[in-house]
Structures are given as structure tokens and as C-alpha cells.
N, C-alpha and C positions, 0 to 999 in steps of 0.2 A: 315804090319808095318805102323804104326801112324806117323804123322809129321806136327806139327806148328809152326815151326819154321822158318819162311816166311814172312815177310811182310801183317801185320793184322793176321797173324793166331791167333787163341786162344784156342785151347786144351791144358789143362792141364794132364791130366791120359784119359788112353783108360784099362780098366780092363778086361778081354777074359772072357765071363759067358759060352757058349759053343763054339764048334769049328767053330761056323760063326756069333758068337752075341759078341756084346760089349758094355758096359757100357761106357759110356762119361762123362767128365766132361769136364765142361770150366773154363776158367779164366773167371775171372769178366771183365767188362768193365773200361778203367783206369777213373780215377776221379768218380770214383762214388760209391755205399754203395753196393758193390755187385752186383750189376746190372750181369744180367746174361741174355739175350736172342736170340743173333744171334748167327752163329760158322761161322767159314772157317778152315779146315784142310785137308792134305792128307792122302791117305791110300793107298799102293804100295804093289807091288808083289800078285796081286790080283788073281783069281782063277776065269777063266772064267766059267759062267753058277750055281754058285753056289751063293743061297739063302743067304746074308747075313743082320742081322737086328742090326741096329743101334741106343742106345735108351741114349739122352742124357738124364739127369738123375738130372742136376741142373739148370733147368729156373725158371723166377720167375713171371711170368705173369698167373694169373686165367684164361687166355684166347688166343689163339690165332689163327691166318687165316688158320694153318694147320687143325682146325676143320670143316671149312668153305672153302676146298677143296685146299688151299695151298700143293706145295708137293717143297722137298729139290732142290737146283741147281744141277747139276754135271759136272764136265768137266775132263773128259780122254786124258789123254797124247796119247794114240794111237789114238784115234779115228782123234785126232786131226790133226796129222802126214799122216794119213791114206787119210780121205773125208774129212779134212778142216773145223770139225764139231766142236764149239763151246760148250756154257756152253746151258744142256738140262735140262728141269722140268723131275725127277724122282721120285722113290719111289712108294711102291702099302702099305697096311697094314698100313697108317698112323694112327696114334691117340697120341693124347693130352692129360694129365691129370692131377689132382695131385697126386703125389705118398708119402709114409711113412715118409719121412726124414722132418726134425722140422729145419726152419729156427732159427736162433740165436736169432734176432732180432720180430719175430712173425711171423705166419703161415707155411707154408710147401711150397718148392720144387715142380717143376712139370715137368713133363716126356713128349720128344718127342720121339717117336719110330716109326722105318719105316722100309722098309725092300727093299732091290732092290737086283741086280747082275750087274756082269761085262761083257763085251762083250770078254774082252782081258784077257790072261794070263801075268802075271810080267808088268802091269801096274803102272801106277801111276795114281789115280783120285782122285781130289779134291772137295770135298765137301761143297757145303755154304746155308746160310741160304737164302742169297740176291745175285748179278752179285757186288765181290768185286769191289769196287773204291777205291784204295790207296794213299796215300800221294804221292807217286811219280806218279803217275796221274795223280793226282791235278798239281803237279810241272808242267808234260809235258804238260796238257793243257794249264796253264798260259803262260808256254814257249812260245806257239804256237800262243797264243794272240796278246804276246809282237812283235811276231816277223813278225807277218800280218801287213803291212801297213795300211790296211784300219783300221782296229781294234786298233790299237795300242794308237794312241791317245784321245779313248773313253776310257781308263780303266788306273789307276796308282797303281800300286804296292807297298808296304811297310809294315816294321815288326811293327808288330803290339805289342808283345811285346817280 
């Protein structure tokens, strides 16, 4: 089961090509013409020790670090609970490319595809491109500025707009 509906997630559709592969798409980035190139999403009720390959399917960059040895985040709800293990570099089978599908606006689409497994059965593990930083975050860190004495009168706060 797929899930973005989180705080920065952005998966739009998960489509099942066979019974351990998936087609990705994302939402676009907001304010912008499509912009399509990081993810964060879950995938839960997982199947331990089984191959599964994940190929998002609408980025829009000619190029990127996953060519040049980048491999996906991930962080497991058990593992986490279990040994206190955080978010790990995954994925084996990576590649980058362009694939068939004709942007709207000029050129074509391009495909990350990877493939890993799970440690855990009925999991939950989330998936990113980058270690998410969210708005609330950002909130607690600020909090935490203001609320330092030493710090606090080096820095002022206000809405900007």
C-alpha cells in the first residue's frame, strides 16, 4: 500500500506493472511548471526478502546523481523501533533515463528505476529522494533559536508576507 499523504509527500498514482513492480508518478512541485524531480512516499505491508522495483516514471531532468552513483533514502518503521536505525542509502539496479512519454510543453519524461527489499514483514517504509526537512522543522528549529538565550538576540522573526 502507497501513501503521501504526509507532510511534503508527493506521490500521485502507484500503478502494479507485476506483482513487486510499480510505476510512480508524482505531483509536481507547487509553484512551478511541472517541475518534477524528488519524491517522499510510504509503502506499507511490505513482504519481507522480496525483490521489489520501483520506477518513477515522470522526472524531468536529462540528468541526474543517480547515474553517478546516487542511490534512494529509506527509512523503516521496524527497523527503527527495533536498532534505532534511521534513514539508510538503498537500492541495487539503479538507472536513469529518458523514457517514451512526450512532455506537453517539449521533450520527454525520464525514468528512475531501482530495485531493493524489505527486512520486515507489514512494515511501513518510506521512501525519498533527499533526508526530508519539513516546515515543521523549520518551525521547531526556529522555536528553538528563539528560545536559546544566547541565540535569541542575534536573529528576528517575522512574516514575510
Amino acid at each position: 500500500m502507497f501513501e503521501s499523504r504526509f507532510e511534503s509527500g508527493n506521490l500521485r498514482r502507484a500503478i502494479q506493472v507485476y506483482e513487486y513492480e510499480y510505476d510512480l508518478i508524482l505531483k509536481p512541485d507547487y509553484n512551478t511548471r511541472g517541475y518534477t524531480q524528488w519524491y517522499y512516499f510510504s509503502v506499507s505491508n511490505t513482504k519481507a526478502g522480496k525483490n521489489y522495483r520501483f520506477n518513477i516514471i515522470n522526472l524531468i531532468k536529462p540528468d541526474s546523481l543517480y547515474n553517478h552513483g546516487m542511490r534512494p533514502l529509506m527509512y523503516s518503521d521496524a527497523a527503527a523501533k527495533k536498532t534505532g536505525r534511521g534513514w539508510i542509502r538503498t537500492g541495487s539496479d539503479i538507472c536513469y533515463y529518458q523514457n517514451s512519454m512526450k512532455r506537453k510543453n517539449a521533450g520527454y519524461y525520464y525514468t528512475l528505476t531501482w530495485q531493493c527489499s524489505f527486512e520486515h514483514d507489514k512494515d511501513t517504509v518510506y521512501l525519498s529522494h533527499s533526508y526530508p526537512y519539513t516546515y515543521t522543522d523549520m518551525q521547531r528549529y526556529l522555536n528553538a533559536l528563539e528560545a536559546d538565550p544566547k541565540r535569541k538576540n542575534r536573529m528576528r522573526r517575522r512574516v514575510l508576507c
